[in-house]
C-alpha positions in Angstrom: 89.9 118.4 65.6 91.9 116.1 68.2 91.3 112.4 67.7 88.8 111.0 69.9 90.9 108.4 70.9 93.6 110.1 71.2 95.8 109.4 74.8 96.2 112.7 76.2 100.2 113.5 77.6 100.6 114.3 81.0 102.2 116.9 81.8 104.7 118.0 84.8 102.9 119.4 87.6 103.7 121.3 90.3 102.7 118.6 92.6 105.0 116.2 90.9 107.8 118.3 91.2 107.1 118.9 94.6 106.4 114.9 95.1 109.8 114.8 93.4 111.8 116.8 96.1 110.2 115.2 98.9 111.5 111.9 97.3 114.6 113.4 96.7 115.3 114.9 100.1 113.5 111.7 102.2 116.9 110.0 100.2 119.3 112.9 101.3 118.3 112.1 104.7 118.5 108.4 105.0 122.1 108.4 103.6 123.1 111.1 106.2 121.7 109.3 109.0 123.1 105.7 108.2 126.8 107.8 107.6 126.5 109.4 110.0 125.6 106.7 112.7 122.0 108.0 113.4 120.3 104.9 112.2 122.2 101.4 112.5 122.8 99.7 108.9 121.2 96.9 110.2 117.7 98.5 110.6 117.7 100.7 107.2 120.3 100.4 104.2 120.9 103.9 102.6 120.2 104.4 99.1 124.0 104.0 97.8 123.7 100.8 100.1 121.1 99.6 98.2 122.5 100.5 94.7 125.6 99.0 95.8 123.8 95.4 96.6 121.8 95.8 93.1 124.9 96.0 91.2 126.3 92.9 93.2 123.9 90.9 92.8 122.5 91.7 88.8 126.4 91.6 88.2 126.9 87.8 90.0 123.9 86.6 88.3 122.7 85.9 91.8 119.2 87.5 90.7 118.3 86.4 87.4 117.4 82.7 88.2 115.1 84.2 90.9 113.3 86.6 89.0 112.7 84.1 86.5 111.0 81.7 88.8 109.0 84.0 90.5 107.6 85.4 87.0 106.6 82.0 85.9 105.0 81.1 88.9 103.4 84.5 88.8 102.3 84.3 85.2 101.0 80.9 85.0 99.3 81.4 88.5 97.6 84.8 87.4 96.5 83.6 83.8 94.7 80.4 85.3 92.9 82.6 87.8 92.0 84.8 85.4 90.6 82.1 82.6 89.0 80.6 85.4 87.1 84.0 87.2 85.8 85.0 83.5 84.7 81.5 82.8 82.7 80.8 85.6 81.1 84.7 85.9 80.3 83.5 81.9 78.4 80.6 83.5 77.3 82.5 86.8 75.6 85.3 84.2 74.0 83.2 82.0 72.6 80.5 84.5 71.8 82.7 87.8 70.6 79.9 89.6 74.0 78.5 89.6 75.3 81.7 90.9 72.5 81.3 93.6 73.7 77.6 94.1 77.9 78.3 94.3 78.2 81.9 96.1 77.7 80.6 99.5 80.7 78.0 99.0 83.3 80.5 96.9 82.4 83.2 99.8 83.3 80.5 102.1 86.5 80.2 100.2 87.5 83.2 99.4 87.4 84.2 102.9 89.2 81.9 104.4 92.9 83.5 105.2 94.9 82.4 102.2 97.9 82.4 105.0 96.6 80.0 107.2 96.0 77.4 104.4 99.6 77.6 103.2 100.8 74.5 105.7 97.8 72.8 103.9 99.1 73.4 100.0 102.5 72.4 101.0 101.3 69.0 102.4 99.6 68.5 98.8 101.5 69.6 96.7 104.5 70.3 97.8 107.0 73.2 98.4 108.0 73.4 94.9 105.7 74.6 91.8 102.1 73.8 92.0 101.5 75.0 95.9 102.8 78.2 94.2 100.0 78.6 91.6 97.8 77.0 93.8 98.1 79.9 96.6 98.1 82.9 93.9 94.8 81.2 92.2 93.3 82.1 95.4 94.7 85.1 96.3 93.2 86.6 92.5 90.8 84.4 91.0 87.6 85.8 93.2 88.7 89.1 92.8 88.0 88.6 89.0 84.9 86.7 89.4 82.9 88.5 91.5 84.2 92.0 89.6 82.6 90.9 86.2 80.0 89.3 87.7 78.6 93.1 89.0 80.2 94.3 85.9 77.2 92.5 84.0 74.6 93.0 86.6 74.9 97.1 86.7 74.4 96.9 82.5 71.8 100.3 81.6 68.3 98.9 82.1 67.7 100.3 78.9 69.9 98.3 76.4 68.4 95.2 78.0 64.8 96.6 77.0 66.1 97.6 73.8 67.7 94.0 73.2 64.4 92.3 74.1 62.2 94.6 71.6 64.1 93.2 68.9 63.4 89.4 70.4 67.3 89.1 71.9 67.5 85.4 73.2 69.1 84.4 76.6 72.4 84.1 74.9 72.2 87.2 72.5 71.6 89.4 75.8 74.6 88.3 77.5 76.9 88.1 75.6 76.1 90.8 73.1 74.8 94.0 75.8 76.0 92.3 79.1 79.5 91.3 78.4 80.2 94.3 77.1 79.1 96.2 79.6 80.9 94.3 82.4 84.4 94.3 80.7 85.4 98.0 82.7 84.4 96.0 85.6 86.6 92.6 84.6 89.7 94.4 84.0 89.3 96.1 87.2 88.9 93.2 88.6 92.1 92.2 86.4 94.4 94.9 88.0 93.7 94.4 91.8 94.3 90.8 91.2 97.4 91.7 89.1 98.8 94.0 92.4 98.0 91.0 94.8 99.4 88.0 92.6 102.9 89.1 93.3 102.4 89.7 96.9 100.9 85.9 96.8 104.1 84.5 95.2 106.6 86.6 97.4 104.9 85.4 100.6 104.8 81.5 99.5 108.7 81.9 98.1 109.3 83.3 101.6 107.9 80.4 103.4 108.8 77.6 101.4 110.8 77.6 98.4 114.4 77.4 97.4 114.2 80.2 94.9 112.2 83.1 93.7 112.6 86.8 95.2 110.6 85.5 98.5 113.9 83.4 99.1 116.0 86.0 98.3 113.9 87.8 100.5 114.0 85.3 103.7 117.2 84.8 103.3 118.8 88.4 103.6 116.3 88.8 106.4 118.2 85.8 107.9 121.6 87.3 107.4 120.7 90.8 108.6 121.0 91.8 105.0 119.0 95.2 105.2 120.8 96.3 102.1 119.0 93.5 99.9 116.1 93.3 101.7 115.4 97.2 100.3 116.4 96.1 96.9 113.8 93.4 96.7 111.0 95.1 98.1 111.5 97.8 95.6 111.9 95.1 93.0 108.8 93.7 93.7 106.9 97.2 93.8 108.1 97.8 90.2 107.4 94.3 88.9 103.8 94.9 90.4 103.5 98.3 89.3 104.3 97.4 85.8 102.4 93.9 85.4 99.0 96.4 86.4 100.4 98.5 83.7 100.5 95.7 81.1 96.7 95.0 82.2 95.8 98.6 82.3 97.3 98.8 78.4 95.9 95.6 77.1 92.1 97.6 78.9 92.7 100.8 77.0 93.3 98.3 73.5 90.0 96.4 73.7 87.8 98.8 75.5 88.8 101.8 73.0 88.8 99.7 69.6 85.6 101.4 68.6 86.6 104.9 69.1 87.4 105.9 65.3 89.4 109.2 64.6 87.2 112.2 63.5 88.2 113.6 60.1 89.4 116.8 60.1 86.9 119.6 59.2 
């Protein structure tokens, strides 16, 4: 008998083979066009184009110092929302009146167009660092809240009647049948901040910054540099595709802990 744990391979489709040749032939036909004049170089970079520009700048060195700046800011921006979201849904879950009291001014906040407030952060803080972490906090840390904070209020009606047979206190329910129960909810929560944090940085670098991939960005866009601007916007795809990853991996470690292998019969 299979493991109940046990990640199941997936295997190659049909649809993925034909997702594969239309990625394949949408390539062909971009390089044609640009070669052949059909689309102007300045509007769309063709695929060796873009290869060609990766290899420059990786080879220079041009791109390391970037990628490193805009990882840190994106780290230390993400994991602060993230302490922050589960500590105050913590709070919010076991005190509801303070949930009651503080949703009507982080609704406020969170809706408020993290753009618009960016001439704001620089004024206090500057273009360098902190208006960085400051503008991704907002962009994920509600996200995270308010996704554990349902995550705990949809727990089965029937642990919680269960728990209070056997005299659960306040504390005991939460954090023992509630918490629990909310953590698919928090790391969902975790992974749709984890796709926007990046987007927050970019967009920040692009504005005001003299370094990260938003530069890099702004400034090929500057330079009618089509060829880079293609290579960083697939840059930041991946980095974003594999940061959900990481969050989606560290999920599947606590959430499947429990699961024990069945013996072979």
């Amino acid at each position: 008998m299979a493991a109940r744990g046990q990640i199941k391979k997936k295997k190659f489709t049909f649809i993925n083979a034909l997702q594969l040749v239309a990625i394949i032939v949408l390539l062909a036909y971009i390089q044609y066009a640009v070669d052949a004049g059909r689309i102007s170089k300045i509007f769309i970079a063709s695929p060796k184009m873009i290869v060609d520009e990766a290899i420059k700048i990786i080879s220079k060195g041009i791109l390391w110092p970037h990628l490193v700046l805009t990882l840190q800011e994106l780290v230390v921006g993400y994991l602060l929302a993230a302490a922050v979201g589960v500590v105050v849904a913590l709070t919010w879950i076991l005190f509801p009146k303070l949930e009651e009291f503080m949703d009507l001014f982080c609704s406020a906040i969170m809706a408020v167009p993290k753009t618009a407030i960016l001439p704001l952060l620089i004024l206090w803080f500057g273009i360098g660092f902190k208006s960085k972490i400051v503008l991704i906090f907002l962009f994920t840390v509600f996200q995270i809240l308010y996704n554990t904070v349902t995550g705990a209020k949809q727990t089965d009606v029937k642990f919680i009647k269960v728990a209070k047979v056997f005299k659960a206190n306040r504390f005991q329910l939460v954090f023992d049948i509630m918490i629990p129960a909310a953590i698919p909810s928090m790391f969902n929560g975790l992974k749709l901040a984890a796709a926007t944090a990046l987007t927050g940085v970019v967009f920040s670098e692009m504005q005001s910054a003299k370094g990260g991939l938003g530069f890099l960005l702004s400034e090929a866009q500057q330079l009618l540099n089509s060829a880079r601007m293609f290579f960083i916007i697939v840059l930041v795809t991946v980095v974003s595709v594999l940061f959900v990853r990481l969050i989606a991996l560290i999920e599947y470690s606590i959430c499947h802990r429990w699961q024990q292998k069945v013996p072979h019969i």
